[in-house]
C-alpha positions as CSV (number, residue, x, y, z in Angstrom):
1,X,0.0,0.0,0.0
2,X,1.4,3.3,-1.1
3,X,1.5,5.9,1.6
4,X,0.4,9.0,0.3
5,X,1.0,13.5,0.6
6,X,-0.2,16.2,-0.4
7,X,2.5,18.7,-1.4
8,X,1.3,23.0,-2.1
9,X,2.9,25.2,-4.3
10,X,4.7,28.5,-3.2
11,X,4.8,32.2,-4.9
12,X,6.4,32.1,-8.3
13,X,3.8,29.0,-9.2
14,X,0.6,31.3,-10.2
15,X,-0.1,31.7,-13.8
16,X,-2.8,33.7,-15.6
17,X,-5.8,30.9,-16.6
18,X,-4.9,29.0,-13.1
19,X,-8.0,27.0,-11.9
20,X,-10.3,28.6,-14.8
21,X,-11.4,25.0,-16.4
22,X,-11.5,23.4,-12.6
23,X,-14.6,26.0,-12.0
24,X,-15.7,25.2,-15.3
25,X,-16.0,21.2,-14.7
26,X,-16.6,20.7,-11.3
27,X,-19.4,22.5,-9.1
28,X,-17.2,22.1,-5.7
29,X,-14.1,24.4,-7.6
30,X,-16.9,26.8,-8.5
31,X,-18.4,27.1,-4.8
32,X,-14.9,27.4,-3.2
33,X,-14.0,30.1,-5.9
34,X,-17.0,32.0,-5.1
35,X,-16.7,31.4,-1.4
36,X,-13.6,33.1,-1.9
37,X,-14.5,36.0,-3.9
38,X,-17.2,36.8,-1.1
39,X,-14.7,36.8,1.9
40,X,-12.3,38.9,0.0
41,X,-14.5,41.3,-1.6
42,X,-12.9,41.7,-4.7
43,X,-12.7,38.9,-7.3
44,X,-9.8,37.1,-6.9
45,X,-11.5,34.8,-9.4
46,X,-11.5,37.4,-12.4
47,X,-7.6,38.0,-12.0
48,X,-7.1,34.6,-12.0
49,X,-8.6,33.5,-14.9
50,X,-8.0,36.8,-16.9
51,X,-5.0,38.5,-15.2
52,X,-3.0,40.8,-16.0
53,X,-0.3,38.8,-15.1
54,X,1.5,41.8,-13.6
55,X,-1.7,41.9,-11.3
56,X,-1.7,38.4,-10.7
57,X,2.2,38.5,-9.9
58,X,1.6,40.4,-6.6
59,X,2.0,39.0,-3.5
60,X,-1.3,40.0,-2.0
61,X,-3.3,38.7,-5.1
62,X,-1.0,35.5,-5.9
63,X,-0.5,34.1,-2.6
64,X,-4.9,33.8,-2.0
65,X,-4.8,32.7,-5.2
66,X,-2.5,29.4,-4.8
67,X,-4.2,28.5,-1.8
68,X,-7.1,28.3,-3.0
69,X,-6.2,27.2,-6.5
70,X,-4.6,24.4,-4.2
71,X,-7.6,23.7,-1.9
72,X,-9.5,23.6,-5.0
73,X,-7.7,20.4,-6.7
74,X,-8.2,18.9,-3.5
75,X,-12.0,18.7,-3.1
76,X,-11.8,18.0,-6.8
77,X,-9.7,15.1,-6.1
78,X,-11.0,13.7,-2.7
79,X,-14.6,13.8,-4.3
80,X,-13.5,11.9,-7.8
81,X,-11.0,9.8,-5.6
82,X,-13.1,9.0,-2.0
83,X,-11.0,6.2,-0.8
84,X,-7.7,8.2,-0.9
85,X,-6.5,8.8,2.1
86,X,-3.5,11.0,2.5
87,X,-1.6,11.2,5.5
88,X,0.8,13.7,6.3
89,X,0.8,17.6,4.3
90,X,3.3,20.2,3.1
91,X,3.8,23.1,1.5
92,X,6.6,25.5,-0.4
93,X,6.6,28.4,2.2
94,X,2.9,30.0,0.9
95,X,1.6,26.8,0.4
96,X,2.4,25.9,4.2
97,X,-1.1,27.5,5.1
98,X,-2.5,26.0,2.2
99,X,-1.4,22.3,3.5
100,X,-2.3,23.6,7.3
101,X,-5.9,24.3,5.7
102,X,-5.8,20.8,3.9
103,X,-5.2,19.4,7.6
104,X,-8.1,21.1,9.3
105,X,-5.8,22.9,11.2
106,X,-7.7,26.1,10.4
107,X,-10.5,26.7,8.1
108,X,-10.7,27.7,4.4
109,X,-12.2,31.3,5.1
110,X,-9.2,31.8,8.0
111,X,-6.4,30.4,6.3
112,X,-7.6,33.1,3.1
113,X,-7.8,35.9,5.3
114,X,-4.2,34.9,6.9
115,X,-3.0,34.6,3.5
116,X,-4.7,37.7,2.4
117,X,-3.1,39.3,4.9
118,X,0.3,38.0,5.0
119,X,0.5,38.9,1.2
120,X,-0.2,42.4,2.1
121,X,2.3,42.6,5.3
122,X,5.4,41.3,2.7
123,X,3.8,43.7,-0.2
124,X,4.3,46.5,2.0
125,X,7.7,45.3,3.7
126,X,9.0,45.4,0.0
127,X,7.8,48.2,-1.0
128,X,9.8,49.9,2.0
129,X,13.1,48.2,1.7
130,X,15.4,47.8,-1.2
131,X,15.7,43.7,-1.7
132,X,16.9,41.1,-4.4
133,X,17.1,37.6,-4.3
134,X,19.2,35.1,-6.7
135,X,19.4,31.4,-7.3
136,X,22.5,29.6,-6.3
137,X,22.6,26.6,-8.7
138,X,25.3,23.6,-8.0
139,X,26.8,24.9,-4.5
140,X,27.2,23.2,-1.1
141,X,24.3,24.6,1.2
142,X,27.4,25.6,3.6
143,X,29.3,27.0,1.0
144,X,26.1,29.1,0.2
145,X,25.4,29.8,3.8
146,X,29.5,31.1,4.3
147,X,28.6,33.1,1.2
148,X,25.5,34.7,2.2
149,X,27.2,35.3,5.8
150,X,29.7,36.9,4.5
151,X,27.8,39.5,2.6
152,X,25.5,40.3,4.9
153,X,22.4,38.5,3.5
154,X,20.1,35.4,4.1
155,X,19.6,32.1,2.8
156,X,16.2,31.6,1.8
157,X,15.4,28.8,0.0
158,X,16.8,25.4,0.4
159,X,14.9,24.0,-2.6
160,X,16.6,20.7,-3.8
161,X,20.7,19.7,-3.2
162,X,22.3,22.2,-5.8
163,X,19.7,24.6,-5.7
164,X,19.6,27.4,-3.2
165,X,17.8,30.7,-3.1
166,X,19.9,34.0,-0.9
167,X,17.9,36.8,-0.5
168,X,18.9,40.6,1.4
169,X,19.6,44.1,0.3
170,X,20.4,44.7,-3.4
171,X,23.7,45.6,-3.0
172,X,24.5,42.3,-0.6
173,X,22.8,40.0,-3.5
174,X,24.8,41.3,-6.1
175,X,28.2,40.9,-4.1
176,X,26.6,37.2,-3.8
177,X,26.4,37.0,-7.4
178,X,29.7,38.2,-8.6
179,X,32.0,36.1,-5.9
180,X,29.4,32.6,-6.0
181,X,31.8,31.1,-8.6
182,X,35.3,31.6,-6.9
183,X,33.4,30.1,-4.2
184,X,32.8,26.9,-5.7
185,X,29.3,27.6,-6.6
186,X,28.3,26.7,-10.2
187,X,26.1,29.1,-11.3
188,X,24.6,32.4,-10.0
189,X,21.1,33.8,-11.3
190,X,19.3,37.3,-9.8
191,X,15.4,36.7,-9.7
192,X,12.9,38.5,-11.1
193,X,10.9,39.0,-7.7
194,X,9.7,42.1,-5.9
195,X,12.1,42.1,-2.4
196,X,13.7,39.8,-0.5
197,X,11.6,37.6,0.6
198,X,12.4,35.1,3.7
199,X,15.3,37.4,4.9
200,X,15.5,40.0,7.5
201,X,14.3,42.9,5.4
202,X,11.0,41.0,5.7
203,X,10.6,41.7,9.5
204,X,7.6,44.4,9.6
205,X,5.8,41.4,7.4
206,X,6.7,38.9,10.5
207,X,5.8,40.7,13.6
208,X,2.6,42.0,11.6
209,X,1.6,38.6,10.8
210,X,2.5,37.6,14.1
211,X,0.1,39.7,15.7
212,X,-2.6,38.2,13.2
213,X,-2.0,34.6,13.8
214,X,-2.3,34.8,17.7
215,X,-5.8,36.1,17.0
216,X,-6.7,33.3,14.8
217,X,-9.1,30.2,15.3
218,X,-6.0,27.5,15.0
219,X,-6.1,23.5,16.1
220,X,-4.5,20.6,16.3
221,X,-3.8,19.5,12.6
222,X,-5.7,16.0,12.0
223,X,-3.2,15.3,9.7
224,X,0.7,15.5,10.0
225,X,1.8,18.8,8.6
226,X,5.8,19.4,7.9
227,X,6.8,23.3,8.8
228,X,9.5,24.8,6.5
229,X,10.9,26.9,9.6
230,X,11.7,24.1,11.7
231,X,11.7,20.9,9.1
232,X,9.4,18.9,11.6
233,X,5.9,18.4,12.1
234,X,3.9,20.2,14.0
235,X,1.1,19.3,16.8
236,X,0.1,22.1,19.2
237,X,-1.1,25.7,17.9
238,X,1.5,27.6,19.6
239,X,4.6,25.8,17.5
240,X,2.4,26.4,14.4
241,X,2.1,30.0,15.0
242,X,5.6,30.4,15.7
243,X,6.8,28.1,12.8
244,X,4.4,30.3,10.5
245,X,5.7,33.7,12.3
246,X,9.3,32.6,11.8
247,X,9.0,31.3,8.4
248,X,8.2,34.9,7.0
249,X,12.2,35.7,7.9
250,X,13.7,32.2,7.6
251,X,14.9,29.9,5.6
252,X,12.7,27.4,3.4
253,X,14.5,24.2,4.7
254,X,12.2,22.3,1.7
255,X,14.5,20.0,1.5
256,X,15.0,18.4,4.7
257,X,10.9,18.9,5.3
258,X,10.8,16.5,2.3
259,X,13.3,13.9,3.1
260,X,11.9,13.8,6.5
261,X,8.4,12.3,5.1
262,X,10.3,9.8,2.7
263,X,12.2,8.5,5.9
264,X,8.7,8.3,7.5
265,X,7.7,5.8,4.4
266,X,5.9,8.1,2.3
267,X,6.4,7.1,-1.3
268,X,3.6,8.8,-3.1
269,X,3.5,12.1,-3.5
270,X,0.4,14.7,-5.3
271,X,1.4,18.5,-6.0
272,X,-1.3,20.6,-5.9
273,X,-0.4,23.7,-7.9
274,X,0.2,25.3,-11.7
275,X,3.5,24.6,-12.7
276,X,5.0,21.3,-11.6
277,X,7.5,23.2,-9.3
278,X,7.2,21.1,-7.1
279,X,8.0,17.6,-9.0
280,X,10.6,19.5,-10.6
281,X,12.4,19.5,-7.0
282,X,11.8,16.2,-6.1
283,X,13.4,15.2,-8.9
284,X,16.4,16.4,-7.3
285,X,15.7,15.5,-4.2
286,X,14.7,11.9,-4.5
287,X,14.0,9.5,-7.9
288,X,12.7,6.8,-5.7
289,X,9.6,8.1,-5.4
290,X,5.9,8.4,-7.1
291,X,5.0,12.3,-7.9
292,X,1.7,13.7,-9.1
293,X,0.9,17.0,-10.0
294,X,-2.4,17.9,-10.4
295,X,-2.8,21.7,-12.0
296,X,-5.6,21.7,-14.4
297,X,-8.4,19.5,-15.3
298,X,-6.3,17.2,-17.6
299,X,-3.6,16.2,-15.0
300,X,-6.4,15.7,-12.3
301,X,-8.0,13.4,-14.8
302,X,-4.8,11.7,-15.1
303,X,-4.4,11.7,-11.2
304,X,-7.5,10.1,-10.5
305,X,-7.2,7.3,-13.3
306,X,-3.7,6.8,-12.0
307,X,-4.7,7.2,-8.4
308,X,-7.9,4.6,-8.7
């Protein structure tokens, strides 16, 4: 018996189109969309499916609109696929609330509004600092870390072994950049993103969202949910409030959260999410495994026949 979890997609993932021909098929996509729309009070819907993908591309628009392109595919799936049973969650930093939601560990309408929210907070944080971010592609993580120490910025992402994200002020990223090869680091690539996100420069975002999150209706997860922050799961509501504060400013450890659930014996993975980010990773990260990515209503039709 395969052991099955669900994996969420982060920023970068959204595209313009994203869950359109979900809401057209299936009446449970449709209800959650409009659900959605009516807790927001704007139509996150409409810049969805019609963009424009600069409008799309913000944080405070793009990170509602994974989690619930996300939570979408889900009731899709569980209602086409009733016997699956998945048993642990997690997500690429965004789609951490997304997996938290998929877990009961706070509803859909709260888990939009912290999203909502939280988009917002790191909208604004960027908006008042000057911050960069670039790829480190085919370095050590410590030889990343030494690097990013060293010019005064923060590690981000730990995507997959040879991938690795820095993030800090412009100036500190660029340094990065030019010295990444003399320090044994393959290749270095700036991103096209808005600030830094996950560093310090992101800490008005953190101790806003902090203030939000000790307000909010969280549980116990009923399922086993993997935090970036700490690369663990998480039981009680106050380490899932802190793991959630501290992830705004930390690093994405997605790599270690992931190897920690194929040591636990899970073989079967489903990526809920445009883009196959996440499958492109685990690639990377393990070949031993089963991924499915369900983004659209082709793949889910090719999830469920694969899944049944």
């Amino acid at each position: 018996m395969s052991k099955v979890a669900l994996l969420f997609s982060g920023q970068g993932a959204q595209k313009v189109g994203m869950g359109k021909d979900l809401v057209e098929a299936y009446p449970a996509a449709k209800a959650l969309f409009e659900q959605a729309d009516a807790a927001l009070g704007y139509s996150l819907s409409e810049i969805m499916f019609e963009g424009p993908a600069e409008e799309l591309t913000k944080t405070s628009r793009c990170q509602p609109a994974l989690y619930l392109h996300g939570l979408a595919a889900l009731a899709i799936l569980k209602e086409r696929v009733p016997s699956l049973k998945p048993e642990a969650c997690a997500g690429l930093s965004l789609g951490e609330f997304t997996a938290h939601s998929a877990a009961g560990t706070f509803s859909f309408e709260t888990g939009l509004s912290l999203v909502a929210q939280r988009g917002t907070f790191m909208d604004e944080a960027c908006a008042a600092t000057e911050g960069s971010m670039a790829a480190m592609i085919g370095g050590k993580p410590e030889d990343v870390a030494a690097l990013a120490a060293d010019c005064d910025i923060d590690v981000a992402n730990f995507n997959a072994p040879g991938q690795i994200v820095v993030s800090g002020s412009i100036e500190g990223v660029d340094k990065a950049v030019a010295e990444a090869k003399s320090r044994g680091i393959r290749m270095a690539k700036k991103l096209p993103v808005a600030g830094a996100y996950h560093s310090r420069l992101m800490q008005s975002a953190q101790d806003q969202l902090a203030a939000v999150l000790a307000d909010a209706d969280i549980a116990q997860p009923e399922l086993p949910v993997v935090c970036n922050f700490g690369a663990k799961i998480v039981e009680s509501p106050a380490e899932i409030r802190e793991m959630l504060e501290k992830q705004v400013t930390g690093s994405v450890r997605w790599t270690e959260s992931v190897e920690l659930l194929i040591e636990q014996g899970f073989d079967t993975f489903i990526e809920l999410g445009p883009g196959k980010v996440l499958a492109g990773l685990m690639g990377r990260i393990s070949k031993n495994v089963t991924m499915i990515s369900i983004e659209d209503a082709a793949s889910l039709d090719a999830a469920v026949e694969s899944l049944s």
